[in-house]
MITIKOL-428640 format. One record per atom (N, C-alpha, C): x negated, y negated, z negated. Coordinates in Angstrom, 1 decimal. Layout:
<atoms>
<atom px="X" py="Y" pz="Z"/>
...
</atoms>
This chain:
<atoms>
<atom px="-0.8" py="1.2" pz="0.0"/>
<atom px="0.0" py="0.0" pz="0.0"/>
<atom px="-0.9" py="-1.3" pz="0.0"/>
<atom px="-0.7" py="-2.6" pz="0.5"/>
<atom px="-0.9" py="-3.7" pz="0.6"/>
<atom px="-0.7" py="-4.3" pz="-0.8"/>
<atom px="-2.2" py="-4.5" pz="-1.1"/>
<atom px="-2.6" py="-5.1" pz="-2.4"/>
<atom px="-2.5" py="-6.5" pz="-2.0"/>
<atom px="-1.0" py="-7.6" pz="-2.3"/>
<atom px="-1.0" py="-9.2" pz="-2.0"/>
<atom px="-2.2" py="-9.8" pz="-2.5"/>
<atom px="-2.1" py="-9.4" pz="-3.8"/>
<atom px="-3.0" py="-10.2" pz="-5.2"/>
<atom px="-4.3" py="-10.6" pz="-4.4"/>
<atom px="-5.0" py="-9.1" pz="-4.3"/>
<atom px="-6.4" py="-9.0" pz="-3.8"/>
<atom px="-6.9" py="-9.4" pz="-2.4"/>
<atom px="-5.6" py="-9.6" pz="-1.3"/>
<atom px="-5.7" py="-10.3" pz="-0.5"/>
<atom px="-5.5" py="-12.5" pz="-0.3"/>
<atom px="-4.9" py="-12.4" pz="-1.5"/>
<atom px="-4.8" py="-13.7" pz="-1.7"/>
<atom px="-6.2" py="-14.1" pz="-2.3"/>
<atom px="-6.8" py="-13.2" pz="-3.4"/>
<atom px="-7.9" py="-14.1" pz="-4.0"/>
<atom px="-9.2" py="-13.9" pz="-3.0"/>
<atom px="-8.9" py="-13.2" pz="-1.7"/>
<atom px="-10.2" py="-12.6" pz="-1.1"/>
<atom px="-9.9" py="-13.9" pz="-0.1"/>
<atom px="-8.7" py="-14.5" pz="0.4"/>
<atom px="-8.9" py="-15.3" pz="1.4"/>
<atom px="-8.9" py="-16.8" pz="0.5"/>
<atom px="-8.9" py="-16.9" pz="-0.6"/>
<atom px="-9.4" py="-17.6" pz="-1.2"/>
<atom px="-10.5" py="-18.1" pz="-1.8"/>
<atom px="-11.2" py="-16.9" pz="-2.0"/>
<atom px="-12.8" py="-17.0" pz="-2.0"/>
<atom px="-13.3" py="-17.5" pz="-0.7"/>
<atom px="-12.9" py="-16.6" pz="0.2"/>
<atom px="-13.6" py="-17.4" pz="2.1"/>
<atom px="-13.1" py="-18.8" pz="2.1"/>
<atom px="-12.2" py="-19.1" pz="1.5"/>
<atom px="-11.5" py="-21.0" pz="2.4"/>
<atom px="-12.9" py="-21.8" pz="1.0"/>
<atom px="-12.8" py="-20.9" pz="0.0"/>
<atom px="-14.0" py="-21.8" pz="-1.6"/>
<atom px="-15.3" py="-21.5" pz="-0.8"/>
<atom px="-15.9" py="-20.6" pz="-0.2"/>
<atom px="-17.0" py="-20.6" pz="0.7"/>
<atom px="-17.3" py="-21.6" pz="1.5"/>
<atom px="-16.3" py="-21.6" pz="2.5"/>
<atom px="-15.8" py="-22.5" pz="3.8"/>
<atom px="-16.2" py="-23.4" pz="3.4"/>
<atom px="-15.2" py="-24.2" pz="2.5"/>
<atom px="-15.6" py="-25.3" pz="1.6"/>
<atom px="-16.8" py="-25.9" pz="1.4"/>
<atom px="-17.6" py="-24.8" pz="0.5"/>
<atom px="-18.7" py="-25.4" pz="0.6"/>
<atom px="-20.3" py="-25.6" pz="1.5"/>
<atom px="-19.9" py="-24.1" pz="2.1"/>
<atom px="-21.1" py="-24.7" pz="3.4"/>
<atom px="-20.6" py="-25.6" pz="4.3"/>
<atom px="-19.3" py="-25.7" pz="4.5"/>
<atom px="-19.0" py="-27.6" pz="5.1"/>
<atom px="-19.4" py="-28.6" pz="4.3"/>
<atom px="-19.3" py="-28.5" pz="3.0"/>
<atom px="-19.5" py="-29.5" pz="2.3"/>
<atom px="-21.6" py="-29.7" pz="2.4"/>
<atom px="-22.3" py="-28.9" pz="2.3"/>
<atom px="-23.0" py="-28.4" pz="2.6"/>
<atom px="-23.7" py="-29.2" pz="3.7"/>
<atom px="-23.3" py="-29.4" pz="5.3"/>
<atom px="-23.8" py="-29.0" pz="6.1"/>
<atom px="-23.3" py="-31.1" pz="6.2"/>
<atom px="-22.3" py="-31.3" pz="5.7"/>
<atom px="-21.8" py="-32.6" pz="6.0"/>
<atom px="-23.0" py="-33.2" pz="5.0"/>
<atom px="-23.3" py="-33.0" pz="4.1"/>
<atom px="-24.4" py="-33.3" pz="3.5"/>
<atom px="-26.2" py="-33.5" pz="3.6"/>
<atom px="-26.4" py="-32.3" pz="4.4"/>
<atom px="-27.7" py="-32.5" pz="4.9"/>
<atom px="-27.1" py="-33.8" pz="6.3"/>
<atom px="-25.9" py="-33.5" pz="7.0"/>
<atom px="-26.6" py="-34.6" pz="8.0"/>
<atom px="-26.7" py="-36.1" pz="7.1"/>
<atom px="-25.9" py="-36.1" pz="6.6"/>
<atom px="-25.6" py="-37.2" pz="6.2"/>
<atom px="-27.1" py="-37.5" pz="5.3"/>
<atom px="-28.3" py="-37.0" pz="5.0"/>
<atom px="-29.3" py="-37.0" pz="4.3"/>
<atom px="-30.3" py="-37.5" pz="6.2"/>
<atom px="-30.0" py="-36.5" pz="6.8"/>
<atom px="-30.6" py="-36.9" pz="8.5"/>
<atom px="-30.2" py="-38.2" pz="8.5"/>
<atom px="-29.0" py="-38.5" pz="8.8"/>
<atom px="-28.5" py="-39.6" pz="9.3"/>
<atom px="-29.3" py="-41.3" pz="8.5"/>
<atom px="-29.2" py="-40.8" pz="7.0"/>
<atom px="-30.1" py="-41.5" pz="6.3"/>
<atom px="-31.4" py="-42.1" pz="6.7"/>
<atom px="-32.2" py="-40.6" pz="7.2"/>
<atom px="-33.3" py="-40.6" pz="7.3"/>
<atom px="-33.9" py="-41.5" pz="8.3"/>
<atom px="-33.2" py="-41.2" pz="8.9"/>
<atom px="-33.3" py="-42.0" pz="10.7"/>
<atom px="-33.0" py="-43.5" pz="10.7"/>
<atom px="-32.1" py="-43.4" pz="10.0"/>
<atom px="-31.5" py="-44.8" pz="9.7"/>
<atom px="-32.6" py="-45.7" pz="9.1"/>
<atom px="-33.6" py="-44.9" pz="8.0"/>
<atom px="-34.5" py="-45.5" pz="7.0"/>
<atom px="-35.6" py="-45.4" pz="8.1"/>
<atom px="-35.8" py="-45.0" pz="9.0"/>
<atom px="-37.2" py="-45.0" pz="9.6"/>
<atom px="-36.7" py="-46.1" pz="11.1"/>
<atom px="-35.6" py="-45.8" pz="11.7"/>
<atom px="-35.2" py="-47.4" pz="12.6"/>
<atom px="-35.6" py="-48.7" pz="11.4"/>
<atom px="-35.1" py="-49.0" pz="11.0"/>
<atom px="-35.2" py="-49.8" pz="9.7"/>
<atom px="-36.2" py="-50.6" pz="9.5"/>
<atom px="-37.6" py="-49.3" pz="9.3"/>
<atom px="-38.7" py="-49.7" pz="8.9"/>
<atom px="-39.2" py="-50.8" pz="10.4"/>
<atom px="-38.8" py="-50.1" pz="11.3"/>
<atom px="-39.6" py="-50.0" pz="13.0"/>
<atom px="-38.9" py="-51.6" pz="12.9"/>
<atom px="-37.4" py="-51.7" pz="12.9"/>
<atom px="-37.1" py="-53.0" pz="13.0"/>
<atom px="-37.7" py="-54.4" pz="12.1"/>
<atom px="-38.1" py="-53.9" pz="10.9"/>
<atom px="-38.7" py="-54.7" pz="10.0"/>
<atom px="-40.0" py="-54.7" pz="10.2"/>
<atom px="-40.7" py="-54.7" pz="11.2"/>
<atom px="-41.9" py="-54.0" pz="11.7"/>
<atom px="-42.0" py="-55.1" pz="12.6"/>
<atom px="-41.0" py="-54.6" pz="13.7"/>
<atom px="-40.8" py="-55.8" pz="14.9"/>
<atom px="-40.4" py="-57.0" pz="14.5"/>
<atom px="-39.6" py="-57.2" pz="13.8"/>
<atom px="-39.5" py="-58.7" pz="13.1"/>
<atom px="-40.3" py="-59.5" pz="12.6"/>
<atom px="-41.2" py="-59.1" pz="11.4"/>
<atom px="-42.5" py="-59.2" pz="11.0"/>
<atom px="-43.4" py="-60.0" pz="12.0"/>
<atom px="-43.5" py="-58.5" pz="13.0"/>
<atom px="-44.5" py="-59.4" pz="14.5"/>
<atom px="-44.0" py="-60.6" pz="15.2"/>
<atom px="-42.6" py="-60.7" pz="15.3"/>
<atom px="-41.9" py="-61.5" pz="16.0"/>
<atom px="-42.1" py="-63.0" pz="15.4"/>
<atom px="-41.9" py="-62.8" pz="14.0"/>
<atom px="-42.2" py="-64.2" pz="13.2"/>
<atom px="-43.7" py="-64.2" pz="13.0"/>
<atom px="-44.8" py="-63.4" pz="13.4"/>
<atom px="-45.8" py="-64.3" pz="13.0"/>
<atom px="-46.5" py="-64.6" pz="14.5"/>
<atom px="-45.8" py="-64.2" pz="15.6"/>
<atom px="-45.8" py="-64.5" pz="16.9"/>
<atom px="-45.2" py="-66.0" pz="17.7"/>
<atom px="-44.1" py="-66.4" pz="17.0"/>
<atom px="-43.6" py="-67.3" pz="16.7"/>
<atom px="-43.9" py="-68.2" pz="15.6"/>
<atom px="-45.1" py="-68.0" pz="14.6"/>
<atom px="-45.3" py="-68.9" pz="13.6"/>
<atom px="-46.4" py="-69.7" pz="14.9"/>
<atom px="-47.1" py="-68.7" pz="15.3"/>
<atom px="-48.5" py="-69.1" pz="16.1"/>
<atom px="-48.2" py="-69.9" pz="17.3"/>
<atom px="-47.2" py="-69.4" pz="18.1"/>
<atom px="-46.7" py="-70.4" pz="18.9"/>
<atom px="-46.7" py="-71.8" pz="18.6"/>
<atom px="-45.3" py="-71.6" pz="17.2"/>
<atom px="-45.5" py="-73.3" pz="17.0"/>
<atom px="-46.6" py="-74.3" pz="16.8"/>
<atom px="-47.5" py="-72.9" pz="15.8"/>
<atom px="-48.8" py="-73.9" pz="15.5"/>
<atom px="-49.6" py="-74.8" pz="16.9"/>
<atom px="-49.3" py="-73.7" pz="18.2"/>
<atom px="-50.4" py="-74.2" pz="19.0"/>
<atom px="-49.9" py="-75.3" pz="19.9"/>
<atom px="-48.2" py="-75.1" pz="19.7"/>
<atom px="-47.6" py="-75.7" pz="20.2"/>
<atom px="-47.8" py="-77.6" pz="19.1"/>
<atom px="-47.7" py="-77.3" pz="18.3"/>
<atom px="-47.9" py="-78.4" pz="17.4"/>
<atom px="-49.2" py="-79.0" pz="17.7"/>
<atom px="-50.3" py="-78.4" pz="18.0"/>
<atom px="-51.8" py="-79.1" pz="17.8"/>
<atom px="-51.6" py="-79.3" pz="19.8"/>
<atom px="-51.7" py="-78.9" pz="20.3"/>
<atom px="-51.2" py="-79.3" pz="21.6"/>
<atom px="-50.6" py="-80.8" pz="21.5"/>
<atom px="-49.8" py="-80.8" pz="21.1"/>
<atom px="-48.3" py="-81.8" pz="20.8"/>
<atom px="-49.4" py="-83.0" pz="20.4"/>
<atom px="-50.2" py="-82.6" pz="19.3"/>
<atom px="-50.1" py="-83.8" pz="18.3"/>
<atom px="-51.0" py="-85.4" pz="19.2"/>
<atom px="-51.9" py="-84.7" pz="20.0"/>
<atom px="-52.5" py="-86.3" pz="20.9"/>
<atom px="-51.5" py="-86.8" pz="21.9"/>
<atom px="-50.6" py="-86.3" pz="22.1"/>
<atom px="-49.8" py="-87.1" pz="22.8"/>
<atom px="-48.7" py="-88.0" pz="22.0"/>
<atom px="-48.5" py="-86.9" pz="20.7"/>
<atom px="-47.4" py="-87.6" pz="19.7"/>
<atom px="-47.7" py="-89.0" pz="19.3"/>
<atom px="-49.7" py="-89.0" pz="19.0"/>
<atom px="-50.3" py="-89.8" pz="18.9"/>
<atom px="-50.1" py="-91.0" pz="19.4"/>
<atom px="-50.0" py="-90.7" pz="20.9"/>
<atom px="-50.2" py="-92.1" pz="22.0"/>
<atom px="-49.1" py="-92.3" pz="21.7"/>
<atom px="-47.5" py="-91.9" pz="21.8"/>
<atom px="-46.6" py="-92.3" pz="21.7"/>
<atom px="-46.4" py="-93.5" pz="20.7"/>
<atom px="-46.9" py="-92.9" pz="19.4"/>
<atom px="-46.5" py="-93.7" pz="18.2"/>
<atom px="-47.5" py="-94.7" pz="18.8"/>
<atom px="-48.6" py="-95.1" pz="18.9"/>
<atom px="-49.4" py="-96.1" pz="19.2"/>
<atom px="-48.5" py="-97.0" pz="20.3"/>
<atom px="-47.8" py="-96.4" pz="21.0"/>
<atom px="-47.8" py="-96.9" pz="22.6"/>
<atom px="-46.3" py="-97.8" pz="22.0"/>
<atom px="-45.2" py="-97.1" pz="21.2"/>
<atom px="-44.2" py="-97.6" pz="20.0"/>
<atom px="-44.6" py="-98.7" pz="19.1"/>
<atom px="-45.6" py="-98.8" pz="18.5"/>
<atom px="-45.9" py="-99.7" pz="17.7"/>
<atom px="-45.9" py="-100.8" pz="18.1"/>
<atom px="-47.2" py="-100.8" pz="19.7"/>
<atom px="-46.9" py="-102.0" pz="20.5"/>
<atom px="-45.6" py="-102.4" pz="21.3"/>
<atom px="-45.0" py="-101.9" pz="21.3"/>
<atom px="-43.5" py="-102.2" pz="21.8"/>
<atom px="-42.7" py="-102.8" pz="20.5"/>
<atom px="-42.4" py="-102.1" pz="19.3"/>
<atom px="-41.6" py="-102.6" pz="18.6"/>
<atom px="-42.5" py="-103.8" pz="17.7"/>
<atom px="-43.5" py="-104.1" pz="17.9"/>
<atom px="-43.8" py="-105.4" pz="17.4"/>
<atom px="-43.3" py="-106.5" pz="18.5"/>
<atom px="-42.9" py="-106.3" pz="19.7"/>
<atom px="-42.1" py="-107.1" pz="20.4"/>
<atom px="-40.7" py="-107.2" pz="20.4"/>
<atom px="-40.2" py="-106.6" pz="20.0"/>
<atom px="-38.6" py="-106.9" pz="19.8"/>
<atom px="-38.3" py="-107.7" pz="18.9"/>
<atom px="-37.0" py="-108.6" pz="18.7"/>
<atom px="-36.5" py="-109.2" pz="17.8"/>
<atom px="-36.3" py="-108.6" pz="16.6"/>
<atom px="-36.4" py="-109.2" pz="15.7"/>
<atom px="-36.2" py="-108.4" pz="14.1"/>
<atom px="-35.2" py="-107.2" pz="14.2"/>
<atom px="-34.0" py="-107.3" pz="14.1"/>
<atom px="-32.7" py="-106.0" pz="14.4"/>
<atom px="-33.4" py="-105.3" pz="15.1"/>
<atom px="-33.7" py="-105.4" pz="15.9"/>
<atom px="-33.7" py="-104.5" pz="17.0"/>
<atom px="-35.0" py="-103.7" pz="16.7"/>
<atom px="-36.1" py="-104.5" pz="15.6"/>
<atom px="-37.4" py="-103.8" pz="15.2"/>
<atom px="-36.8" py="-103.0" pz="14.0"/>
<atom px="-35.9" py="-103.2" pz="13.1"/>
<atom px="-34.8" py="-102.3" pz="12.3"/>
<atom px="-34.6" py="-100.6" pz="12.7"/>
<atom px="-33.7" py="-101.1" pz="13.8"/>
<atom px="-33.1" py="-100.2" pz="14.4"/>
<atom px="-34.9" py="-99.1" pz="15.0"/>
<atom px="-35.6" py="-99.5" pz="15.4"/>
<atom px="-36.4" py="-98.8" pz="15.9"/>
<atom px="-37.4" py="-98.1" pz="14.5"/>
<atom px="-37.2" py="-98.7" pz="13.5"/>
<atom px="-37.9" py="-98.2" pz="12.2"/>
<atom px="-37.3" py="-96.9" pz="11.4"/>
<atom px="-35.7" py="-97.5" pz="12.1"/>
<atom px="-34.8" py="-96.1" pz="11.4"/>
<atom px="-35.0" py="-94.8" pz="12.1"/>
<atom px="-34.9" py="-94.9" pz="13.4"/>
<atom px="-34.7" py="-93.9" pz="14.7"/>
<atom px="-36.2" py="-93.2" pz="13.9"/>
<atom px="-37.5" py="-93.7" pz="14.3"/>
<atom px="-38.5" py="-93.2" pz="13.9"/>
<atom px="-38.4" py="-92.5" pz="12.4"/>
<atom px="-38.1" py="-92.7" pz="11.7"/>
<atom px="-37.8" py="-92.8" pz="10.6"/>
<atom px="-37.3" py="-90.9" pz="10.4"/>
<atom px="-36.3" py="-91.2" pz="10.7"/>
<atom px="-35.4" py="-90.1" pz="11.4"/>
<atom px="-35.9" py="-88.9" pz="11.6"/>
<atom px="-36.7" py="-89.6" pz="13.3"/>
<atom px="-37.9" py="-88.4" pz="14.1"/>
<atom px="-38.5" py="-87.8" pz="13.0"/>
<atom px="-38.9" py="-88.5" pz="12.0"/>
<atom px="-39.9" py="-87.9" pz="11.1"/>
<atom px="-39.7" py="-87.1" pz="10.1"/>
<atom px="-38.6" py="-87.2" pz="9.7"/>
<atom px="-37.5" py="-86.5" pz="9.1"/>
<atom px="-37.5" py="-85.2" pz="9.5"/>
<atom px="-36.9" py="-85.7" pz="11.0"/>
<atom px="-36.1" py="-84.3" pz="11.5"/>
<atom px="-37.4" py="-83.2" pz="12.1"/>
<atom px="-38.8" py="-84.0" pz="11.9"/>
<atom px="-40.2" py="-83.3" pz="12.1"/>
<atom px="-40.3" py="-82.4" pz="10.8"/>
<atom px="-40.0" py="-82.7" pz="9.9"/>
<atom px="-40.9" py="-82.4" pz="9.2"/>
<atom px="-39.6" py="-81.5" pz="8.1"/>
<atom px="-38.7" py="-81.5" pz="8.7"/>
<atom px="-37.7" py="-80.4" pz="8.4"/>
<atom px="-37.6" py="-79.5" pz="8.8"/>
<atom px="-38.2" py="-79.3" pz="10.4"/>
<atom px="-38.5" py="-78.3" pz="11.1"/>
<atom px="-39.4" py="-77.8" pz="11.0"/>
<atom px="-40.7" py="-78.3" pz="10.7"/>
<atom px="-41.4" py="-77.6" pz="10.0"/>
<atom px="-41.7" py="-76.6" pz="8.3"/>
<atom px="-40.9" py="-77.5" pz="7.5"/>
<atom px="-41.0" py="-76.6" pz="6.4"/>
<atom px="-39.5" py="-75.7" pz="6.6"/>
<atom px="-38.9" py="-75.5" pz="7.6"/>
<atom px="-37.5" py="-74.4" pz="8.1"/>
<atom px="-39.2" py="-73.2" pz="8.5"/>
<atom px="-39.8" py="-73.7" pz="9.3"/>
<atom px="-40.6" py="-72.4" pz="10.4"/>
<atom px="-41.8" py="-71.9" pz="9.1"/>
<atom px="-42.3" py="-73.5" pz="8.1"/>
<atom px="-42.8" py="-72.4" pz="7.2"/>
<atom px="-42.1" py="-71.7" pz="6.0"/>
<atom px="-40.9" py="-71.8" pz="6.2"/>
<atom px="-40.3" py="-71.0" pz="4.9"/>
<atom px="-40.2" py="-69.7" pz="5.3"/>
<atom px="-39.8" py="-69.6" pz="7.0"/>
<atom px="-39.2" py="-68.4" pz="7.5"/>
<atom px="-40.3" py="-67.5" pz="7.6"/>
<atom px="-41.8" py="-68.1" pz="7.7"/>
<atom px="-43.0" py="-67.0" pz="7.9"/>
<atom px="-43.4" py="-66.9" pz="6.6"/>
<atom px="-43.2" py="-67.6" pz="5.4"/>
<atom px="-43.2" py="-67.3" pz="3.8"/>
<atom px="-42.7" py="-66.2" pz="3.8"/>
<atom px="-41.3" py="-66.0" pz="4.1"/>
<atom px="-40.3" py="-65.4" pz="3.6"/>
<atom px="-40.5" py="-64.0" pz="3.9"/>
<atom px="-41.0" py="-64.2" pz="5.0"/>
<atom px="-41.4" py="-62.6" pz="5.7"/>
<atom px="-42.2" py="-61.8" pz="5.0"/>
</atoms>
């Protein structure tokens, strides 16, 4: 005769098996998936790294490049705005003013970002 009992707890043990070599198997990938994930990661923080200190250099050379012509400008500005009417030598004090500002904000943005790295 057909023993229910022993057929119930035997396909019960296989689905508690089942169970766990899925649980199992969803586990190691998910330890892979980790893994891979942690070594792109590294590779990206790698490339970034190079990117910003490839881009620090740039600016530098771009900056020392820059700086004799920045020079002549301001020289070439001086003698101009000591000819203008008073306002109008104002207005030219602020603008500059400004430039120098907006220079030297972009600079400590480019050295925070290659600090930071």
């Amino acid at each position: 005769m057909i023993d229910v009992t022993k057929n119930a707890k035997d396909a019960a043990y296989v689905l508690v098996g089942l169970g766990v070599i899925g649980y199992q198997r969803a586990e190691g990938q998910a330890r892979d998936l980790s893994q891979r994930f942690s070594t792109q990661r590294a590779g990206l923080d790698q490339q970034l790294e190079q990117t910003r200190a490839k881009l620090t250099d740039l600016a530098k050379d771009i900056e020392t490049r820059f700086e004799p012509v920045r020079e002549n400008v301001e020289e070439r500005l001086d003698v101009f705005q000591g000819r203008l009417p008073e306002r109008a030598k104002e207005l030219v004090t602020q603008a500059r003013g400004a430039a120098r500002e907006a220079q030297v904000n972009l600079r400590s943005r480019l050295n925070g970002a290659s600090a930071a790295a």
